[in-house]
N, C-alpha and C positions, 0 to 999 in steps of 0.2 A: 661450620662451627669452629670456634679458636678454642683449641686446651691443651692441658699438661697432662701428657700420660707420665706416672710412675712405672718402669719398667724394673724398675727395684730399687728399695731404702735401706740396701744394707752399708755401710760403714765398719771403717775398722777390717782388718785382715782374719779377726776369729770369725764375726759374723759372715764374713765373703764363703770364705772357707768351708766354714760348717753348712753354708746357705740356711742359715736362717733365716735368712730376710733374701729376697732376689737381688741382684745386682747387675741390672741393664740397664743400666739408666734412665735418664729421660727423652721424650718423646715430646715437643713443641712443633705444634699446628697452629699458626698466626699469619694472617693476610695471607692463606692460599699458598702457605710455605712450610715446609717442612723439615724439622732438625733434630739430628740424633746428639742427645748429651752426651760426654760418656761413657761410651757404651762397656762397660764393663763387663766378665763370664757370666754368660747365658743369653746376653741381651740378642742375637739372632732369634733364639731358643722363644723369649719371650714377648718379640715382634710376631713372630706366625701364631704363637699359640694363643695370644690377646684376643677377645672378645670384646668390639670387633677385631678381626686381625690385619696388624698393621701390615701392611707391605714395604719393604725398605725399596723396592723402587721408585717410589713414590717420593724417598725423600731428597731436598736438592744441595745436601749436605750436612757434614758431621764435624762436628765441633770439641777436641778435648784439650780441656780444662787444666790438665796436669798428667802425667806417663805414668802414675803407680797403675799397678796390675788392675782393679777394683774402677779405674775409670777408663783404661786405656787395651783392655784384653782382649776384646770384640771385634778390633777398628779392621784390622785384616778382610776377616769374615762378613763383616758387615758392608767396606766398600765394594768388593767382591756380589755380596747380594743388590749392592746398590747400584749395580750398574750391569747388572746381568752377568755376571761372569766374567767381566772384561770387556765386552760386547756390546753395550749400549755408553759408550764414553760421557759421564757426567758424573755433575756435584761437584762440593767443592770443601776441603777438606782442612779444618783451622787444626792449628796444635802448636805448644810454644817451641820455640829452637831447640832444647835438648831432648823432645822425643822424635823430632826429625835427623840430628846431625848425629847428636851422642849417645851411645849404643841404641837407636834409632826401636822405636814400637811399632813405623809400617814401612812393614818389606820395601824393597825397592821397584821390585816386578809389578805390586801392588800400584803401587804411585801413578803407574802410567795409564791405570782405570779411568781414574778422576781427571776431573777438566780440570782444576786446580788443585796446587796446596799450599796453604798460606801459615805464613808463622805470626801468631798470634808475639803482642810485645807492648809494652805497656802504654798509657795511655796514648790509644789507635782506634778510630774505626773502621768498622767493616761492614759488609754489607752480603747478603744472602738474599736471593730469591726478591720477595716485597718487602724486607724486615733489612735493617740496621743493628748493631748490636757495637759495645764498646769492652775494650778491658783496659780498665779505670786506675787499678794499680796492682803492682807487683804482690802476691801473699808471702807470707813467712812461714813454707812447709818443706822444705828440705830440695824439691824439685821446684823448677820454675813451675806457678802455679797462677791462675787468671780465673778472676771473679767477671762476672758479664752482666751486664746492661742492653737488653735487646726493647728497641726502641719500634714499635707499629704505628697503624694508624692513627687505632685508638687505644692503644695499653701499653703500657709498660711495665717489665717483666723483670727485674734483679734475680740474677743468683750467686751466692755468696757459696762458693766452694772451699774446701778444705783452706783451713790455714789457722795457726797463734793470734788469737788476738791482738792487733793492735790500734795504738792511740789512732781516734777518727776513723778508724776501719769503716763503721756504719753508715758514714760522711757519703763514699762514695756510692751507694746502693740504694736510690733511691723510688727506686720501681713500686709501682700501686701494689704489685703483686711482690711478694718478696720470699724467697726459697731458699733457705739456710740448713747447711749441712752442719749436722750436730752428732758430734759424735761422743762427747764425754758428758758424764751428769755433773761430776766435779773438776774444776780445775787442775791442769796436772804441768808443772813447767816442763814437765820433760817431753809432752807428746803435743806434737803443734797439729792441735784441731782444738776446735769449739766446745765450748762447754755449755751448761744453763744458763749460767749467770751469766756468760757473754751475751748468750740468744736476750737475757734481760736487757741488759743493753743496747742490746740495738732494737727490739722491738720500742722501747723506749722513747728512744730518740727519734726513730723512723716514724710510728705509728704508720704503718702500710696499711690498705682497706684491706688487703688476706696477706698472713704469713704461715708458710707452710713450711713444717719443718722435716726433713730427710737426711738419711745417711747415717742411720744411726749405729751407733757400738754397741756393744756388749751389757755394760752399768746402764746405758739411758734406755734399752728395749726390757732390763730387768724391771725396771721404774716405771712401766709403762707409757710407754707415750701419748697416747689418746688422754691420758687422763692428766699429765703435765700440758699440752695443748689445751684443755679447757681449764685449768686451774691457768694459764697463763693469759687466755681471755679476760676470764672474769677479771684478771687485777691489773691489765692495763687497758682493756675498753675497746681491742684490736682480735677481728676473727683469728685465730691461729688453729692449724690443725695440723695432725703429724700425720703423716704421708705412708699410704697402706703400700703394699706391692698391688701392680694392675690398677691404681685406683686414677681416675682422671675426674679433672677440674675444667669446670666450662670456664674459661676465661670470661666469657663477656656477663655471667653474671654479677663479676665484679668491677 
């Protein structure tokens, strides 16, 4: 079976913090391939204790997005589990240039686990396991930061991670499935993440057959999410649903 496990939807440094929401990211199974988002504190924690429980051996590589703590805290611990301790040499391991060269997120001892490590950079593809995947362009979040286009047999997968909106942002993202980290209810210039009315727009524009939304802050988990997800259904015609911790999505029903 192909799906998305949520291995946490928290967003923002309170809700990491406080864990009110888990913060492992995610977990994509597609074409017999296996990739850790991500992995932010706890996500080890939240691979064994999954029902079913994930084995990180299993996966043939880990993929981050951008070096803040909340996506990048796990990677250690998680190559380490992913290859036995050192001991089983594989996977292959993306991240952009500043969490490998400048003040670096994985050890050096670490590195030598993995069969590879690849620095993600912008419009590039790559390729993992049976799955493809692209980052399409650079975000506006302070660290080098990469939205991905993971391209399968038969799905394709966007996820739009942290960053400031900007002009044509949605342009690039054009996955059946589409997974937007949303971390603000209202717009805020000072803080470069996503807001509703961004998610308005691009749901708009996209119309994806499921848009799931994660990562959420503080303001948008007060607001509820589940219930912003069906009010955003009904008023553009597009399944949208906001993303539990542990919760997984059969890809191929859509």
């Amino acid at each position: 079976m192909n799906y998305i496990k949520f291995l946490g939807t928290a967003g923002a440094r309170f809700v990491v913090m406080k864990q009110l929401r888990s913060s492992g990211g995610i977990w994509l199974n597609l074409d017999n391939t296996n990739v850790l988002i991500d992995p932010g504190p706890g996500s080890l924690v939240k691979c064994l204790s999954s029902r079913p429980k994930l084995n990180p051996m299993d996966l043939d590589g880990i993929i981050i997005t951008h070096r803040h703590i909340d996506h990048s805290n796990d990677i250690n611990i998680m190559i380490e589990a992913m290859t036995n301790g050192g001991f089983s040499k594989k996977g292959v391991i993306f991240a952009p240039r500043d969490a490998i060269d400048k003040d670096p997120v994985i050890f050096e001892y670490i590195r030598n686990y993995a069969e590879e490590i690849k620095t993600l950079k912008e419009k590039k593809t790559y390729s993992i396991g049976n799955i493809d995947f692209t980052t399409p362009i650079k975000h506006i979040h302070g660290v080098e930061a990469y939205g991905i286009n993971f391209q399968g047999k038969k799905h394709t997968i966007s996820l739009i991670t942290d960053t400031k909106y900007f002009k044509n942002l949605e342009s690039y993202y054009n996955g059946d499935i589409l997974i937007i980290n949303v971390v603000l209810l209202k717009t805020s210039e000072k803080i470069q993440h996503l807001s509703l009315n961004d998610v308005e727009k691009i749901i708009q524009a996209n119309k994806p057959k499921l848009c799931i939304l994660t990562h959420f802050g503080m303001t948008f988990i007060k607001a509820k999410p589940w219930e912003i997800a069906e009010e955003l259904t009904k008023k553009f015609d597009v399944k949208v649903i906001a993303a539990r911790d542990g919760m997984q999505i059969d890809i191929d029903k859509f």
